[in-house]
N, C-alpha and C positions, 0 to 999 in steps of 0.2 A: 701433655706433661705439665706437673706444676711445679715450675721454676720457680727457684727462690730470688725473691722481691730484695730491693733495700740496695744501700751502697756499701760497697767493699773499701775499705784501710788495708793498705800496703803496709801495715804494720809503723811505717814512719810518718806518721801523721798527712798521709794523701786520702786526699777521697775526692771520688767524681762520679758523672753518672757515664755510661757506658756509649759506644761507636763500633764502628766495624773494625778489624785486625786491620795495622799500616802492612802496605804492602812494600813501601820506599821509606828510605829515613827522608827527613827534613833538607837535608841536603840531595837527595837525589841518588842514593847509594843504596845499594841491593839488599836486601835483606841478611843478615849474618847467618854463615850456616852451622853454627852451634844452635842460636833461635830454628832456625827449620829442622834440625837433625831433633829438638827436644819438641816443638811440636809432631814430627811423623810418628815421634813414638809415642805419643799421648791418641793417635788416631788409630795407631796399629793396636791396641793394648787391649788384651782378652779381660774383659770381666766376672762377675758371677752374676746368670741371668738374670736374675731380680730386680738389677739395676739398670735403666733405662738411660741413657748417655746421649748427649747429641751437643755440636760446640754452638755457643751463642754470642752477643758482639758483648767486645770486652772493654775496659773501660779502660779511658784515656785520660792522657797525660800522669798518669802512676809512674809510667815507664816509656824509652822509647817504642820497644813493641811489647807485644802483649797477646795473647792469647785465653780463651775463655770456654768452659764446656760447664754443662750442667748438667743434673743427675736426680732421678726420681728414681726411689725403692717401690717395688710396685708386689704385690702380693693379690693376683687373681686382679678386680676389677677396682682394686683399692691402692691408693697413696700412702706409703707410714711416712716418710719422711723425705724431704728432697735436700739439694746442695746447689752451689756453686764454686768451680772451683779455677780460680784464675794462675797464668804463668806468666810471669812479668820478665823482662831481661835487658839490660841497660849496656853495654858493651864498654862503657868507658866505667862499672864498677858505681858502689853504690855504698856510703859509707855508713848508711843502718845499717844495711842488708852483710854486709862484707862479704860481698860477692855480686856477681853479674844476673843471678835468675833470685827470682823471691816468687812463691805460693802464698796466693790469697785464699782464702779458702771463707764460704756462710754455709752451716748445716744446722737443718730443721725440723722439728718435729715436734709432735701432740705425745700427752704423758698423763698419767694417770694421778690426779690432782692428789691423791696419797703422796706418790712419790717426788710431785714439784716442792713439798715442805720440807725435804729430806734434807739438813743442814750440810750435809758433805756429797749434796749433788753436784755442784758444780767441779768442785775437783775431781769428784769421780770422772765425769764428762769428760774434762783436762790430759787427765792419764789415759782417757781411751784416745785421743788425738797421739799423743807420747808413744803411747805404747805400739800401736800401729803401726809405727814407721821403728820401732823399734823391732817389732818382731818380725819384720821384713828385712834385718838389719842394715836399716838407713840410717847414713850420718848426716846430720843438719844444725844449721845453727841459728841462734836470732831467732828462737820461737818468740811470739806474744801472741795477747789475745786475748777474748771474755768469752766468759760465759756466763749466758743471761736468763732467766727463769722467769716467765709472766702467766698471770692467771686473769681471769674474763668470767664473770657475771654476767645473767644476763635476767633483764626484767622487764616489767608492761608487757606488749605484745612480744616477746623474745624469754616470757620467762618460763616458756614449755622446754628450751630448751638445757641441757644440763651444764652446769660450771666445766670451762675446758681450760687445760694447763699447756704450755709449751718450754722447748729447751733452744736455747739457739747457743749457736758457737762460734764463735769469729776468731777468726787464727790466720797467723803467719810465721812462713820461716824459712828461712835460706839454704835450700838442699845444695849440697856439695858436690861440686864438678869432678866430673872423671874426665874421660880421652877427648881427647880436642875441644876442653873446655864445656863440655857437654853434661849434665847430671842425668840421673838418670829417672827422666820422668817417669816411666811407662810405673816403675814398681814405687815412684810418691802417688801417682794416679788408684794402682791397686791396694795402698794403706789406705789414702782417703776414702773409696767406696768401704773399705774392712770397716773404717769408725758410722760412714753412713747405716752399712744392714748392724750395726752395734747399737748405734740411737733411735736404727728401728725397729731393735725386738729379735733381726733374723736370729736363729741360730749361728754358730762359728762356721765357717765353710770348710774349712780339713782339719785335717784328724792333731789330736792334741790340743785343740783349742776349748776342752771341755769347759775347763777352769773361771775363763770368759764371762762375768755379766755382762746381761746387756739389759737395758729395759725391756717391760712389759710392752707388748703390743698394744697401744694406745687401745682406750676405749672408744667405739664409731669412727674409725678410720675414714677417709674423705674416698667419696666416691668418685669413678674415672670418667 
């Protein structure tokens, strides 16, 4: 699987490199079971095949615990795009966040160097993050985040190969608690795969999602 690289912002100006999930808080206290009740649902949570999920260590000191999975769009023996997507949770509340859970979220992908010069790529990107959790109808607050467009030349002995473009997305945001203090991860989990197979081309997965752009399936997808 190619997991996506690089360090994740908690949106409030954190960033760190990653460790294993705390099992205990710092004083020696059990884990909170709103943090476990939103992790089992982030493990129980039906996908759409395409996307390859598995949790990875997540990084530390963002939050007291924390949680972390990552995600490859895979189409036959090719890569369009991968993610990372973190669940942070503070118990004593967190006054970026204004609330106790906050979504990290990096998604990535290759793009057809037509379309990296597109002046209103990046907000288009944006609203497909927005819209996702909207059409699921999720309430959340405290989004931020960038979106970033890079191109790559290549020359001398690299210059057989072709100019390749990329999109990346860095985002956070504070999904809204229901029953026992608990949000409901499983369907923030299934909006962020919707914007993954979105940044990679798939088609919409059900019905009425005709309307939906999404990018072009990159040109020379990465081999598995």
């Amino acid at each position: 699987m190619a997991a996506a690289q690089g360090r994740l912002s908690d949106g409030a100006g954190g960033m760190d490199e990653a460790k294993d999930t705390n099992e205990e808080e710092p004083g020696g206290g059990s884990v909170p079971l709103p943090f476990r009740a939103a992790v089992e649902a982030l493990r129980a949570a039906r996908l759409r095949p395409q996307i390859e999920i598995e949790p990875t260590r997540p990084p530390q000191r963002l939050a007291p615990f924390a949680y972390a999975l990552e995600a490859t769009v895979v189409d036959g023996d090719q890569d369009l795009a991968d993610g990372r997507l973190v669940l942070l949770h503070d118990p004593a509340g967190h006054d970026a966040w204004r609330g106790t859970f906050r979504l990290v979220t990096l998604v990535r992908a290759e793009l057809e160097p037509e379309m990296a010069v597109d002046p209103l790529l990046p907000e288009v990107c944006w609203s497909w993050l927005t819209g996702a959790l909207q059409a699921r109808g999720l309430t959340y607050g405290e989004p931020s985040g960038t979106v970033t467009r890079a191109g790559s030349h290549y020359f001398g002995g690299l210059s057989a190969r072709p100019a390749a473009s990329q999109i990346e997305i860095r985002a956070s945001w504070t999904p809204r608690e229901g029953l026992g203090g608990v949000p409901d991860t499983a369907a923030h989990l299934a909006s962020w795969c919707d914007l993954l197979a979105q940044v990679a081309g798939l088609p919409p997965a059900g019905p009425g999602d005709a309307s939906v752009v999404t990018l072009p399936q990159r040109r020379g997808p990465q081999s598995r």
